[in-house]
C-alpha positions in Angstrom: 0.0 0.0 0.0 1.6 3.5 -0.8 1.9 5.8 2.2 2.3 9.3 1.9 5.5 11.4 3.9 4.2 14.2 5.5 4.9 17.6 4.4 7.0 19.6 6.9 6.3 23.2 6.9 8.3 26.0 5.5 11.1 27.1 7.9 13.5 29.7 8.1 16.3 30.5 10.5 15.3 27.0 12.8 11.7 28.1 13.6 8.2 28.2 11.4 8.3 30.9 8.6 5.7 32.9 9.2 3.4 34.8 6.7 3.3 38.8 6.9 -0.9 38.4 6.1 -2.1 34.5 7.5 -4.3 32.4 5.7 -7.2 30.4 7.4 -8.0 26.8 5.7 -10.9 25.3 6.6 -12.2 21.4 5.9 -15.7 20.9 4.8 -16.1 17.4 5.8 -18.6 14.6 5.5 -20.0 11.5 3.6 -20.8 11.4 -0.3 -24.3 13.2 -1.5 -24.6 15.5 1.5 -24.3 18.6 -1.1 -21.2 19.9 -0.5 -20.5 21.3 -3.8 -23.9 22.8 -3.7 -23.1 24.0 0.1 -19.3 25.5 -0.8 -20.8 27.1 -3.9 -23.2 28.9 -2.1 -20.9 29.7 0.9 -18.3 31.2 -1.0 -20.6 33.7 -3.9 -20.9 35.5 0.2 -16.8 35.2 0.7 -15.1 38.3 -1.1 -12.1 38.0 -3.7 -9.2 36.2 -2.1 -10.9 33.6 -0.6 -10.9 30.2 -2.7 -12.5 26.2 -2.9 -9.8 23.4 -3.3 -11.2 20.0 -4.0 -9.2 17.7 -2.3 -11.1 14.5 -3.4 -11.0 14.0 -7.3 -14.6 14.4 -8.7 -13.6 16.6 -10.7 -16.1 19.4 -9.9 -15.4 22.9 -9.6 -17.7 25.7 -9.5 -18.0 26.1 -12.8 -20.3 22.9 -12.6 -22.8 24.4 -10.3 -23.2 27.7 -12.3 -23.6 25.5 -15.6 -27.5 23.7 -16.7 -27.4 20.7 -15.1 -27.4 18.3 -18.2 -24.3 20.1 -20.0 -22.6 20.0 -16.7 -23.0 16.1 -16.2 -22.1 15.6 -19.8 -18.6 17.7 -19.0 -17.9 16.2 -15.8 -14.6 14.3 -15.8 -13.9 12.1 -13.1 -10.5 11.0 -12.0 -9.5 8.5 -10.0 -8.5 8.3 -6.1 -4.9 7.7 -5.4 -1.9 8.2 -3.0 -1.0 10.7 -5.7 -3.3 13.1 -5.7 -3.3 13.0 -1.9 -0.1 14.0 -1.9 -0.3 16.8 -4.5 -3.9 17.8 -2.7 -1.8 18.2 0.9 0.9 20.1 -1.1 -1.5 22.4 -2.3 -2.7 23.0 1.4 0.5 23.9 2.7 1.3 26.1 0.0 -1.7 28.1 -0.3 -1.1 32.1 -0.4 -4.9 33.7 -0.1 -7.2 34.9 2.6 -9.1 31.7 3.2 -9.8 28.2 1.3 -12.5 26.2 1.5 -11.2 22.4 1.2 -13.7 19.6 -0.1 -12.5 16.6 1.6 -13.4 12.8 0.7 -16.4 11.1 1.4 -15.0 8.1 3.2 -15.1 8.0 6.6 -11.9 5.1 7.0 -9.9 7.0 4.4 -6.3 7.7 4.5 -6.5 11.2 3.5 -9.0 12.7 6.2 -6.7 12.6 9.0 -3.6 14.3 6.4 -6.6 17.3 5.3 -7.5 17.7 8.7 -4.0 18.2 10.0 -3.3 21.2 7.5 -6.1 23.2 8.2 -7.2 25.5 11.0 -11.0 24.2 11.3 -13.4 21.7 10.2 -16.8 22.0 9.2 -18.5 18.9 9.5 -21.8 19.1 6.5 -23.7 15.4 6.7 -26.9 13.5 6.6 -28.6 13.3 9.8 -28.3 10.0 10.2 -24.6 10.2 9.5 -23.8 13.2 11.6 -22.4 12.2 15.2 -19.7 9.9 13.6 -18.6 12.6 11.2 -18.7 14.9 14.3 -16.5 12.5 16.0 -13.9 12.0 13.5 -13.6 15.7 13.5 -13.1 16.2 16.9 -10.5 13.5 17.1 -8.2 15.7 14.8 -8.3 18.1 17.6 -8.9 21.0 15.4 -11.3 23.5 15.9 -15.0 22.6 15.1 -16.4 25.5 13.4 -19.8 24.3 12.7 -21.9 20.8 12.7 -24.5 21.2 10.2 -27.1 18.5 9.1 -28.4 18.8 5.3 -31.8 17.5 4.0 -33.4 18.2 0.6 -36.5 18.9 2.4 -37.4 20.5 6.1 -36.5 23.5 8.3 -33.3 25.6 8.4 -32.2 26.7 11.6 -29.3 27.6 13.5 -27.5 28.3 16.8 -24.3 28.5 18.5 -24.1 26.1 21.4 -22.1 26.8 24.7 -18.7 25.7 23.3 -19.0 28.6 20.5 -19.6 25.6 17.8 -22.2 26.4 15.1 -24.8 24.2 14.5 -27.6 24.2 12.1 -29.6 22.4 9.1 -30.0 23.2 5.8 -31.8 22.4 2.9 -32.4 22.7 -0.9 -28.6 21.3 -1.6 -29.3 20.5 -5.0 -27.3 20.6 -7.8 -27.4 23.8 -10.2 -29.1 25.6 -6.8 -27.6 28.9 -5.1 -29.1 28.3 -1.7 -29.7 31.5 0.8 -29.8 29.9 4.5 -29.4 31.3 7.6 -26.6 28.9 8.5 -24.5 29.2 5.3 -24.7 32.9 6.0 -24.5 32.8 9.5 -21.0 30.6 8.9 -20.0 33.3 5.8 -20.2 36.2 8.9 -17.9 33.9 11.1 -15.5 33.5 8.5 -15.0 37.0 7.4 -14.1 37.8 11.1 -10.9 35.7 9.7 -10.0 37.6 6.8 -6.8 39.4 6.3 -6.6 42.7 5.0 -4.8 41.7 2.6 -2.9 38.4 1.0 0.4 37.1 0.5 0.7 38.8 -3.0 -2.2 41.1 -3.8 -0.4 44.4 -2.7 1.8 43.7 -5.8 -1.2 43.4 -8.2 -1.1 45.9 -11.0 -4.6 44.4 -12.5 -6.9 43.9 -9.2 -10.0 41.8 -10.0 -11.7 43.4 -7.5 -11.2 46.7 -7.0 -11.5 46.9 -11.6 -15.5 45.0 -10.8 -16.0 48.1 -8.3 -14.5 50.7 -10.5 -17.4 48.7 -13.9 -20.1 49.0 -11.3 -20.3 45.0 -11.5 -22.5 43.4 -8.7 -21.9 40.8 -6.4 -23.5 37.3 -6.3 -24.2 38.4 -2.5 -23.9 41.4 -0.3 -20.0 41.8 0.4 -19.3 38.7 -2.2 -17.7 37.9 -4.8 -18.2 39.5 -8.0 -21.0 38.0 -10.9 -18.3 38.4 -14.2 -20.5 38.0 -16.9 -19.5 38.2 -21.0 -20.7 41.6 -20.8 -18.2 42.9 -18.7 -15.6 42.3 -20.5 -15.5 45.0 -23.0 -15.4 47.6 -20.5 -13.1 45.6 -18.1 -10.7 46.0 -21.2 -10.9 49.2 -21.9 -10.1 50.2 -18.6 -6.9 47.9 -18.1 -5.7 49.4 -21.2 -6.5 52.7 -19.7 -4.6 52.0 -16.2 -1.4 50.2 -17.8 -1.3 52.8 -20.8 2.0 53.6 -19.5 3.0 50.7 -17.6 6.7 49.1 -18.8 7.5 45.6 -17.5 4.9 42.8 -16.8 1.9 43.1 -15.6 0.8 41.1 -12.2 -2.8 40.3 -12.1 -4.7 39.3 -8.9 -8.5 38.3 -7.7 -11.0 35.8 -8.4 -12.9 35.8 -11.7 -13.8 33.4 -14.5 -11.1 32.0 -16.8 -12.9 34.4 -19.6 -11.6 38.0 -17.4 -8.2 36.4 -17.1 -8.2 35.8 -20.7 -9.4 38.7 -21.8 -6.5 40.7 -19.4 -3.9 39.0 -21.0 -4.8 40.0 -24.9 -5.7 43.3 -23.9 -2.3 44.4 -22.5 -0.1 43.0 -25.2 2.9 43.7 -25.7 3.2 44.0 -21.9 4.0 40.3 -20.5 1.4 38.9 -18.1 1.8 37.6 -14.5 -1.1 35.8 -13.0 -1.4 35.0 -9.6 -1.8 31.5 -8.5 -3.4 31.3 -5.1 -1.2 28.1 -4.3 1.9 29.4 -6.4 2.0 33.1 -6.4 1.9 35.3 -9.6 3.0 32.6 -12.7 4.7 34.7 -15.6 2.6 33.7 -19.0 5.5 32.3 -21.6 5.7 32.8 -25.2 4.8 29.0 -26.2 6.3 27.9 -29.6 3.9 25.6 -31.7 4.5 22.4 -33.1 2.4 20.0 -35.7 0.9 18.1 -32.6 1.4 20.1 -29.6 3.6 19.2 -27.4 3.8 15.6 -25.1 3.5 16.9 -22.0 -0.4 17.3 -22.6 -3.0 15.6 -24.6 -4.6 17.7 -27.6 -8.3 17.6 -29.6 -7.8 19.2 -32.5 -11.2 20.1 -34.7 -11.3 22.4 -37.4 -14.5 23.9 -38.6 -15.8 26.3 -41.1 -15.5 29.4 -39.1 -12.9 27.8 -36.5 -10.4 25.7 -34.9 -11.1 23.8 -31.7 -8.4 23.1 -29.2 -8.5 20.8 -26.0 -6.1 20.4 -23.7 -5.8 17.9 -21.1 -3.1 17.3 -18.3 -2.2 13.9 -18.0 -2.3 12.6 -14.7 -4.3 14.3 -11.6 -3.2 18.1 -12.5 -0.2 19.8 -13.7 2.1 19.7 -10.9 5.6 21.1 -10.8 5.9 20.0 -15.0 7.5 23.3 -16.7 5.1 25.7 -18.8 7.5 26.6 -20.7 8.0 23.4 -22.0 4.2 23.5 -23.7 4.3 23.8 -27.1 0.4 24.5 -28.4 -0.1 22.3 -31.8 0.0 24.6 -35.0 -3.1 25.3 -36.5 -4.7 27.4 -39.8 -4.0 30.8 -38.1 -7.1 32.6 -40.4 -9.7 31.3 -38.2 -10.8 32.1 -35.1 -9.8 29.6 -32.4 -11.8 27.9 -29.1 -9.3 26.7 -26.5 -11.1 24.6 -23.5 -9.4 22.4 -20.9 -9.6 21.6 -17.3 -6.2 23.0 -16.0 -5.0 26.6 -14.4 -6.0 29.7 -16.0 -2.4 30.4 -16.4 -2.3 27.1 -18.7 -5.4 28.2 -20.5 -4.0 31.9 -20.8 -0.6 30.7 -22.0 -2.2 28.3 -25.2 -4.8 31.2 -25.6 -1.9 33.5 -26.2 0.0 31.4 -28.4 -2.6 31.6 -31.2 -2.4 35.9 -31.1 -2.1 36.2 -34.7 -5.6 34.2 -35.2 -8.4 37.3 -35.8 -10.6 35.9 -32.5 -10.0 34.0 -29.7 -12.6 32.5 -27.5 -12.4 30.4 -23.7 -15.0 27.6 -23.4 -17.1 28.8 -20.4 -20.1 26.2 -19.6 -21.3 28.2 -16.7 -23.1 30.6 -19.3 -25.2 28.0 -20.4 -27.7 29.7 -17.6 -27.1 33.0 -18.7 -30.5 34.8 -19.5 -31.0 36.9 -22.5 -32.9 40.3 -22.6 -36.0 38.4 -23.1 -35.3 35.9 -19.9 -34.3 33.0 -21.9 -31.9 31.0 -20.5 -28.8 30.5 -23.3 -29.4 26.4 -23.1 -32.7 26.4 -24.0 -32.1 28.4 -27.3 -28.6 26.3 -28.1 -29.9 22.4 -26.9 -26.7 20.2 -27.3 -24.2 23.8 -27.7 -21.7 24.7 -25.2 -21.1 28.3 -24.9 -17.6 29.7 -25.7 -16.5 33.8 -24.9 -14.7 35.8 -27.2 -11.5 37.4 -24.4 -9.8 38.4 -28.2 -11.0 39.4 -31.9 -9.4 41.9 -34.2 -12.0 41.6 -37.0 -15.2 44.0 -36.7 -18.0 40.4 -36.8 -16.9 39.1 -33.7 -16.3 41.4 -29.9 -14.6 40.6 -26.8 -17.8 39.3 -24.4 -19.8 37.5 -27.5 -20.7 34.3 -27.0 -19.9 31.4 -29.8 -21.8 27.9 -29.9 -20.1 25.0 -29.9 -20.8 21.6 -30.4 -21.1 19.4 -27.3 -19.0 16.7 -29.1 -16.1 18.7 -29.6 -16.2 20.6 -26.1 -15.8 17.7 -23.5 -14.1 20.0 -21.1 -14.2 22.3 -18.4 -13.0 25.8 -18.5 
């Protein structure tokens, strides 16, 4: 049986290094279909930019999956497999995590190896379970000897309620944790108010920012998925979010460092806007990764696994990282596969934004480039139609590039369901 080493933290002159701005890492912990991802979706649209969700069991669900119509989102789900492996890259990961607070989504199983390794990195546990599951979870929890933050039961149907009891522990139930839903309890927002208390003014890396996610959304006017949230980035934005980067950096030398939290479409967007200026983007586990110029080749390179479609009007590419994600491998070592550079281009993949960004921006002569974003699938249009039910079996991609006068940063581009497999 493979064992994993533990991870011993960073030190520096013979003691703990410690962080300028700490970070708070909590678990969310308890057995499969209890609606976590429906739970840490909702809990952190009420968490502002800085604070994150690392999935440390390999479903391979992000948030993107409960934004998207339920259908497409099943159809793109891709999941990997459990291993020592990815244990030991999730516990990496932990330790090396640079933001205000993250959210970790642990495993399901109660005897698993990895629980006690996720429950010694963080600061708090959050135990989310079935009723009739709950006092076990709650006692593996407390056997860490980590903080219990909050024992909540969850039920499709019922109640919600919650209290503090006399140890300061929050308890509660709540319900409606199904998938696709943005659920407004009194217990997920009760917990969002407990953890802002734990929010640092400011990060490891965002005083260095010269593009600030946030503080560009306040500037557009853009509102928040909740009061004091995160910011709702829709297609839309993006014109104006470009204009006024341009604006800021019009006499900016050097690269430009870009921080927040926004869809993989506002990164990509960023990135073509300031060219010639090199990009930085932050990484909330590695810190601000510089974007490279990748060459091309005829098949793209080996470290990754390509889809390459053409169509009339443009070329699909897929990327996909071999293995459970892309680790400590070299982005510089890419290469993006060469392609008919008079058509527009799709890019999709489940990887870093920086990975996206980089293969984006190695196609700059093509006259559009657009990011495979499935979460706009329920996107409503003037009239209130949600953009599924006018494109049944399309996947919506967003223009962050275009150079011809047809096609505008923000518009949306169908594409097939058979060639877009991926996540953003």
């Amino acid at each position: 049986m493979e064992t994993i080493q533990p991870i011993q933290p960073s030190v520096e002159h013979g003691r703990e290094k410690e962080r300028e701005y700490p970070t708070f890492k909590l678990a969310i912990s308890g057995p499969p279909h209890s609606g976590k991802s429906v739970f840490l979706s909702s809990l952190i649209e009420n968490l502002p930019d800085g604070c994150n969700i690392f999935r440390a069991c390999p479903d391979g669900e992000g948030d993107w999956s409960q934004r998207t119509e339920s259908s497409l989102a099943q159809e793109l789900r891709e999941k990997e497999k459990f291993s020592m492996d990815f244990v030991n890259q999730s516990v990496k990961m932990i330790d090396g995590y640079r933001n205000k607070i993250l959210l970790v989504d642990t495993g399901g199983k109660i005897d698993g190896e990895d629980l006690p390794l996720i429950f010694a990195r963080v600061d708090g546990i959050v135990v989310l379970s079935r009723e009739d599951q709950i006092v076990e979870w709650e006692q593996l929890a407390k056997k860490s000897g980590k903080k219990i933050v909050a024992v909540i039961a969850s039920g499709l149907t019922g109640e919600n309620t919650v209290s503090t009891d006399a140890e300061g522990v929050l308890r509660g139930r709540v319900t409606g944790l199904e998938r696709g839903a943005s659920v407004d309890s009194a217990v997920i927002n009760k917990l969002a108010e407990a953890l802002k208390s734990q929010i640092a003014e400011y990060c490891e890396d965002e005083k260095n920012a010269d593009v600030h996610f946030g503080k560009l959304a306040e500037r557009l006017n853009i509102p928040r998925h909740r009061q004091g949230g995160r910011f709702d980035w829709q297609p839309e934005h993006l014109q104006a979010a470009v204009s006024l980067a341009k604006e800021t950096l019009k006499d900016r030398q050097g690269n430009v460092r870009v921080w927040g939290t926004a869809p993989g479409m506002v990164w990509g967007a960023i990135a073509a806007a300031v060219r010639p200026l090199k990009v930085e983007q932050h990484d909330p586990f590695k810190g601000y990764v510089a974007i490279p110029e990748l060459p091309q080749s005829p098949d793209g390179s080996k470290n990754l696994d390509w889809i390459i479609k053409e169509t009339n009007s443009y070329t699909f590419i897929k990327y996909q990282i071999k293995g459970t994600n892309f680790g400590d491998r070299k982005l510089d070592e890419v290469a993006a596969p060469a392609i008919n550079s008079a058509k527009g281009v799709v890019v999709a993949g489940k990887g870093p934004w920086w990975l996206t960004t980089a293969i984006q921006e190695s196609y700059s002569t093509a006259p559009w480039i657009a990011l495979v974003q499935p979460q706009v699938s329920n996107k409503r249009n003037g009239d209130g139609v949600l953009w599924h039910e006018s494109h049944s079996g399309q996947t919506p991609a967003v223009v962050v590039y275009s150079s011809v006068s047809n096609t505008r940063v923000g518009d949306i581009v169908s594409v097939g369901n058979g060639e877009s497999k991926s996540h953003p």
